[in-house]
C-alpha atoms as a printed R data frame, in Angstrom:
   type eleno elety resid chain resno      x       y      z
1  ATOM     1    CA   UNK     A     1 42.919  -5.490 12.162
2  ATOM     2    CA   UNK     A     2 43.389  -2.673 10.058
3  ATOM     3    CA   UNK     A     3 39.682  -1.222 10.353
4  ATOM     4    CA   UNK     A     4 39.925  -1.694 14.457
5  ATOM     5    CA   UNK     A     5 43.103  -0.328 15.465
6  ATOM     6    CA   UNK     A     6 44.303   1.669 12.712
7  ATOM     7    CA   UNK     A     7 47.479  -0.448 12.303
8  ATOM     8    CA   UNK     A     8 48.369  -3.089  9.578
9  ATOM     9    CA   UNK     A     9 49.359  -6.632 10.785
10 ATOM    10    CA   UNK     A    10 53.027  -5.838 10.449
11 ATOM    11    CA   UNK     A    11 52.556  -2.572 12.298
12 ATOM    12    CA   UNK     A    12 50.479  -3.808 15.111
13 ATOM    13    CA   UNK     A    13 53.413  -6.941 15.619
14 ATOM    14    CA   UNK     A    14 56.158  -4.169 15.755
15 ATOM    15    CA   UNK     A    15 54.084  -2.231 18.597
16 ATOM    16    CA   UNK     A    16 52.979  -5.172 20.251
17 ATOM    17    CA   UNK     A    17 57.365  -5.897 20.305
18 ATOM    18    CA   UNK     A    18 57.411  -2.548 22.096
19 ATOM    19    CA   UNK     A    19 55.044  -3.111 24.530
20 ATOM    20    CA   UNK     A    20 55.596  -6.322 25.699
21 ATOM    21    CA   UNK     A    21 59.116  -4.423 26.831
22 ATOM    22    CA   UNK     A    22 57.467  -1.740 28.558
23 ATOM    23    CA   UNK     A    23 55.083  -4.450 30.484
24 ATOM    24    CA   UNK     A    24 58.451  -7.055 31.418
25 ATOM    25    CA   UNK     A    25 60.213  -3.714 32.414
26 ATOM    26    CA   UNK     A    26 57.206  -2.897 35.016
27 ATOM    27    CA   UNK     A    27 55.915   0.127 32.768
28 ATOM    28    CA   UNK     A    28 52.165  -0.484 33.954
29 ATOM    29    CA   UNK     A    29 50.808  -0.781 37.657
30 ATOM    30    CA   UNK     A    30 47.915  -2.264 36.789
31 ATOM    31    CA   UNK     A    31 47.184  -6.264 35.841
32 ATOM    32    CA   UNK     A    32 46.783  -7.417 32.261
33 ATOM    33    CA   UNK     A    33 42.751  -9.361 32.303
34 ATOM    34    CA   UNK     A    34 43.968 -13.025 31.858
35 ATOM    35    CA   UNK     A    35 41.117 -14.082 29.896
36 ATOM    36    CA   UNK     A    36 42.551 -11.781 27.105
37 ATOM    37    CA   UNK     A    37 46.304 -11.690 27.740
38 ATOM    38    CA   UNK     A    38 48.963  -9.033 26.803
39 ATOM    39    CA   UNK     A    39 48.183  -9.067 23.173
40 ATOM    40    CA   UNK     A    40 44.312  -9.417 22.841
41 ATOM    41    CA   UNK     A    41 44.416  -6.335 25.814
42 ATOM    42    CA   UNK     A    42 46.358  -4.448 23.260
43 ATOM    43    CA   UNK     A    43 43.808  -4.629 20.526
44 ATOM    44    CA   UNK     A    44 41.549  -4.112 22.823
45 ATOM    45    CA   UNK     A    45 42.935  -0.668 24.260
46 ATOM    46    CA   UNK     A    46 43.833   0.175 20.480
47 ATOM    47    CA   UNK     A    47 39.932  -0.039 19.311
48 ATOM    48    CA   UNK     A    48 38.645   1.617 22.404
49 ATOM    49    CA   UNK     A    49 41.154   4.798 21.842
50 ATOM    50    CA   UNK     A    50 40.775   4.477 17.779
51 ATOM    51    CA   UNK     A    51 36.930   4.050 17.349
52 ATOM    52    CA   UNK     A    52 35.539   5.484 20.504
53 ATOM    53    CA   UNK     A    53 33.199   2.788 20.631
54 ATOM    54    CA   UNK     A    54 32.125   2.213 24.292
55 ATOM    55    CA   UNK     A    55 33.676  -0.138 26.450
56 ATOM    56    CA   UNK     A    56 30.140  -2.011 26.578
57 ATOM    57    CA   UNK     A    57 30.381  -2.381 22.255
58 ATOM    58    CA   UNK     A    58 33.606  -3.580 22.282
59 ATOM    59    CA   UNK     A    59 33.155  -5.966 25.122
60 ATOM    60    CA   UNK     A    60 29.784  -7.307 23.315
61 ATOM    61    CA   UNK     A    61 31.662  -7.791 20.058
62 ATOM    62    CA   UNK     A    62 34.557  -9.971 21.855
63 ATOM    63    CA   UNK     A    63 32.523 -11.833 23.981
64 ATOM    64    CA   UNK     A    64 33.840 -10.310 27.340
65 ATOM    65    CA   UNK     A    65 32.495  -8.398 29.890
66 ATOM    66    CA   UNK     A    66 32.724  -4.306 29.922
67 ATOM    67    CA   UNK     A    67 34.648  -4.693 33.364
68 ATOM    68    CA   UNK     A    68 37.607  -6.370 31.388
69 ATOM    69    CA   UNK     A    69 37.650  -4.370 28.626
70 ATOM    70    CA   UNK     A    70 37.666  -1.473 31.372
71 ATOM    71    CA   UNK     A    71 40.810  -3.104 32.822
72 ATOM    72    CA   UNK     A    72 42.292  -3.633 29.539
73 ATOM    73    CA   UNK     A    73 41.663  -0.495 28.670
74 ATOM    74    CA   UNK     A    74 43.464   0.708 32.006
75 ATOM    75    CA   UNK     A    75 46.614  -1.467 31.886
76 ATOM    76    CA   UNK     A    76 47.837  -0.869 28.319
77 ATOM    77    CA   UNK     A    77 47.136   3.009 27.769
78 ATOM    78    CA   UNK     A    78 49.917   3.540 29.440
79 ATOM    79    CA   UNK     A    79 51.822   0.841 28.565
80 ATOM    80    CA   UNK     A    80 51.373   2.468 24.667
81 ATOM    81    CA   UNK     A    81 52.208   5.761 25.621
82 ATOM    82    CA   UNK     A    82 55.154   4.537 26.973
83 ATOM    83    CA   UNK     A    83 56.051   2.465 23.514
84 ATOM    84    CA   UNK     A    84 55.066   5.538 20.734
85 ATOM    85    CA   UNK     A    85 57.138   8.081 22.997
């Protein structure tokens, strides 16, 4: 995890604590893609903002399509903003 999002395990559990507050509080609009969940879209948003890989790379590494990583992308950016403020 530590290459993709920057973040050691531990680190990545303790943000992933924040943000999972922010999302039961109602910090994001937008719906969390079900096929990845809360967590998963996390990782997700964290490699797209980290590596600047396309949403089309990531979503061909994962095994998704570039529309969900789009979405995942778009429901937790705020949702970590949110958290590291």
């Amino acid at each position: 995890m530590r290459y993709s999002t920057g973040l050691s395990k531990a680190q990545t559990h303790a943000l992933f604590t924040l943000v999972e507050a922010e999302f039961l509080a109602g910090g994001s609009t937008q719906k969390v893609p079900p096929v990845l969940g809360l967590f998963e879209s996390m990782i997700v948003a964290l490699r797209y903002l980290r590596t600047n890989h396309t949403e089309t790379e990531i979503a061909e590494t994962i095994g998704v399509s570039q529309a969900t990583v789009s979405r995942a992308v778009t429901a937790l950016t705020p949702l970590l903003e949110l958290a590291l403020t």
